[in-house]
C-alpha positions as CSV (number, residue, x, y, z in Angstrom):
1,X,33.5,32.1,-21.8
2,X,30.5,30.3,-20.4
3,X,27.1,30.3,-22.0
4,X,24.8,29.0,-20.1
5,X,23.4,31.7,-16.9
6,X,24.2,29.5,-13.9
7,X,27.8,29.1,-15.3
8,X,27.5,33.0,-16.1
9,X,26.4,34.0,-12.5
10,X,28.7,31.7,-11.3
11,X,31.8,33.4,-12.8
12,X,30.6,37.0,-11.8
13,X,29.8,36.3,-8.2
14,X,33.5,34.2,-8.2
15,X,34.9,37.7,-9.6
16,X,33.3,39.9,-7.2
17,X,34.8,37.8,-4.5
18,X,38.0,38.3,-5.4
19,X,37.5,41.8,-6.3
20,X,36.1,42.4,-2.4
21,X,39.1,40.0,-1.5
22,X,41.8,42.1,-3.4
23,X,40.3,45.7,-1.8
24,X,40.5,44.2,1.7
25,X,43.9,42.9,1.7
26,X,44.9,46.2,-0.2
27,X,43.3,48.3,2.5
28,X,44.5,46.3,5.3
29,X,47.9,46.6,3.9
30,X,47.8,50.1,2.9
31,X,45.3,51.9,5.3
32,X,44.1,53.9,3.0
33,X,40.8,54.9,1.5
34,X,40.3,53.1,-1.5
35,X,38.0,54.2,-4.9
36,X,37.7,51.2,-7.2
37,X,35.7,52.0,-10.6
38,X,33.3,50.0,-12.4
39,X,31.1,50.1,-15.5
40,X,27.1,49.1,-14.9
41,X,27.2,46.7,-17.8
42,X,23.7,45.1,-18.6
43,X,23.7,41.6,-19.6
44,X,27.1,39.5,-20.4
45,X,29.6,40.0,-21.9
46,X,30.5,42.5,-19.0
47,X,33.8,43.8,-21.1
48,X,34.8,44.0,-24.9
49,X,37.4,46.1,-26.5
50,X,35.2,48.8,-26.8
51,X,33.8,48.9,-23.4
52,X,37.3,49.0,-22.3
53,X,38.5,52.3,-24.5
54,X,35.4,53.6,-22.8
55,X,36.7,52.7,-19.6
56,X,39.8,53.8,-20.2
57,X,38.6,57.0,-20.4
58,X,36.8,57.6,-18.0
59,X,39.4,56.3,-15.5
60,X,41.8,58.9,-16.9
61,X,38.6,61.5,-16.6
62,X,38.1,60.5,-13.1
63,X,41.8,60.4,-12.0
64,X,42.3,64.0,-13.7
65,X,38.8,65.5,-12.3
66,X,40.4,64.7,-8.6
67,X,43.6,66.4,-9.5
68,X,41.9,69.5,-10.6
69,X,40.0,69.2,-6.9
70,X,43.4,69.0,-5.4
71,X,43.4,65.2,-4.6
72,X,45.5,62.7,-5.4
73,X,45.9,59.1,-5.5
74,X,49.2,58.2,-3.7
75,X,49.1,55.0,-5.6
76,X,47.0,52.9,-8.5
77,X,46.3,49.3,-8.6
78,X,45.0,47.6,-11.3
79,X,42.5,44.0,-11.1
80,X,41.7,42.3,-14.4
81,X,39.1,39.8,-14.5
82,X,35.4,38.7,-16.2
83,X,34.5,42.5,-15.5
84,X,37.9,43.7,-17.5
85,X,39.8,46.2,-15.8
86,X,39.2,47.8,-12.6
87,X,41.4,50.2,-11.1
88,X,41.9,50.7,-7.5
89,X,42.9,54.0,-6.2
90,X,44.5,54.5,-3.1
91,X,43.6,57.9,-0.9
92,X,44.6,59.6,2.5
93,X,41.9,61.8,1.8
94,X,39.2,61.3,4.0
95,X,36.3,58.8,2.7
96,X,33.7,60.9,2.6
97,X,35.6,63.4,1.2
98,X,36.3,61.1,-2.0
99,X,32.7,59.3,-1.6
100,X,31.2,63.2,-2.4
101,X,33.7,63.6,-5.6
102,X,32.7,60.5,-6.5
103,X,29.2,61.1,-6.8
104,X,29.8,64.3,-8.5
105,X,31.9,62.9,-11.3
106,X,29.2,60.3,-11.7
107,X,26.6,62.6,-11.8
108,X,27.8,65.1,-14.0
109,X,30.1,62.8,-16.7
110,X,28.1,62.5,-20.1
111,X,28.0,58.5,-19.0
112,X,28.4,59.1,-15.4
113,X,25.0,56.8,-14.6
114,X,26.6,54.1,-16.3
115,X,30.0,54.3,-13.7
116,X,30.3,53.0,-10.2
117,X,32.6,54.5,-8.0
118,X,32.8,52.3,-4.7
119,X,34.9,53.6,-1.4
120,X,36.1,51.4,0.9
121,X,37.3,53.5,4.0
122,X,40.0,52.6,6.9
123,X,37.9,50.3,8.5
124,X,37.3,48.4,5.2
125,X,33.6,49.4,5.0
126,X,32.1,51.0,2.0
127,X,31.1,54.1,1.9
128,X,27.1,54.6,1.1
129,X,25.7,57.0,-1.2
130,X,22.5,59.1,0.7
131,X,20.7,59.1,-2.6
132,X,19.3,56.7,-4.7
133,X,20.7,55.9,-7.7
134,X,17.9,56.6,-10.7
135,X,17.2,53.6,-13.3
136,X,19.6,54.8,-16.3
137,X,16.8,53.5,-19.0
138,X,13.8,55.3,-17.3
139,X,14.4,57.5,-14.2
140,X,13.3,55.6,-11.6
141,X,14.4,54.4,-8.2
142,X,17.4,51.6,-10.2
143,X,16.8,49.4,-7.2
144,X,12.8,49.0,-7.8
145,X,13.7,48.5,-11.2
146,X,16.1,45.5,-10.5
147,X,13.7,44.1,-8.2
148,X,10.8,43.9,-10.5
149,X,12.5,43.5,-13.4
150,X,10.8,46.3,-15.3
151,X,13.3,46.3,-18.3
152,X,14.7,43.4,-20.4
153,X,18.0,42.7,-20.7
154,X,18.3,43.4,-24.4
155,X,16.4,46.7,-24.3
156,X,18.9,47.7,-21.6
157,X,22.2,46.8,-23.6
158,X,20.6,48.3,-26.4
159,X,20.5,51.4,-24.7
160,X,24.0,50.8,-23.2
161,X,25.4,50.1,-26.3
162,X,23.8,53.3,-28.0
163,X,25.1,56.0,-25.1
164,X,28.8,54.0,-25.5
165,X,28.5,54.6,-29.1
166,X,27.3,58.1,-28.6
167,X,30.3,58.9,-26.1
168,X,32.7,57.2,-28.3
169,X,31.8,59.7,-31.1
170,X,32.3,62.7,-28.9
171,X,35.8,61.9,-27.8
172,X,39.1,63.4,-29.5
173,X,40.9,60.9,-31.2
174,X,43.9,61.3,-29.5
175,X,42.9,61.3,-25.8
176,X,45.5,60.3,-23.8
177,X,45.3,57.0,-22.0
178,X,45.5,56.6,-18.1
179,X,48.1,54.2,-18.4
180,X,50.5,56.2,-20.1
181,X,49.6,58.6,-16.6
182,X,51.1,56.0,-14.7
């Protein structure tokens, strides 16, 4: 794992490369819509174990909200890399369609601000959200935020750490795993 920044940003722009790489080629192959699903993880490390049982569930929340809305993903792809996993779900749905579900599982899921539900659509273009996304620590537009680097990085993971913690505690013990969906 590196520790110095320039190593760090190095490594997470490499991943997102390949992540955008793997999407293409799986859309160009597939021509489908494609969801992929991401945690907004302040600061680095961008996965532990812990952020992955979090993860975990909410793939499997997301995955059975659609089926209760009558879609489903006619297949599931699975990347693994400095941002842990991140599935890819494959749709003949229309995009917008799954773009609109999308932003109403993130916005109503008890940690549904800290989630990022990208879709790709048949022409391999994402599909943009109308709204602004809100700044998770204090309300406001995220993007200003970012830009003027209103919070610090440890106050942010703090608070990240504290809602994981929070959602954790809330779950049954035994929630079932998306993988053993599969």
């Amino acid at each position: 794992m590196p520790t110095n920044n320039s190593a760090i940003r190095k490594q997470l722009l490499k991943a997102r490369e390949i992540l955008w790489q793997e999407k293409l080629e799986l859309s160009k192959k597939s021509n489908k819509v494609i969801a992929s699903l991401q945690l907004n993880v302040p600061g680095w490390p961008k996965t532990t174990q812990r952020i992955e049982r979090v993860k975990d569930t909410v793939i499997t929340s997301f995955y059975n909200f659609l089926v209760q809305k009558g879609i489903e993903s006619t297949y599931t792809f699975f990347s693994n890399n400095v941002f842990g996993t991140v599935p890819f779900f494959l749709f003949d749905s229309p995009a917008d369609k799954i773009k609109q579900l999308a932003i109403d599982f993130e916005e109503n899921y008890p940690i549904g601000r800290f989630i990022d539900i990208d879709i790709l659509n048949k022409k391999q273009e994402f599909v943009e959200r109308e709204k602004k996304r809100q700044c998770f620590f204090c309300g406001r537009l995220a993007i200003d935020c970012m830009r003027e680097k209103r919070h610090s990085i440890e106050d942010l993971r703090r608070y990240f750490d504290e809602k994981l913690s929070d959602f954790l505690a809330a779950q049954p013990f035994n929630s079932m795993s998306f993988h053993l969906l599969e």
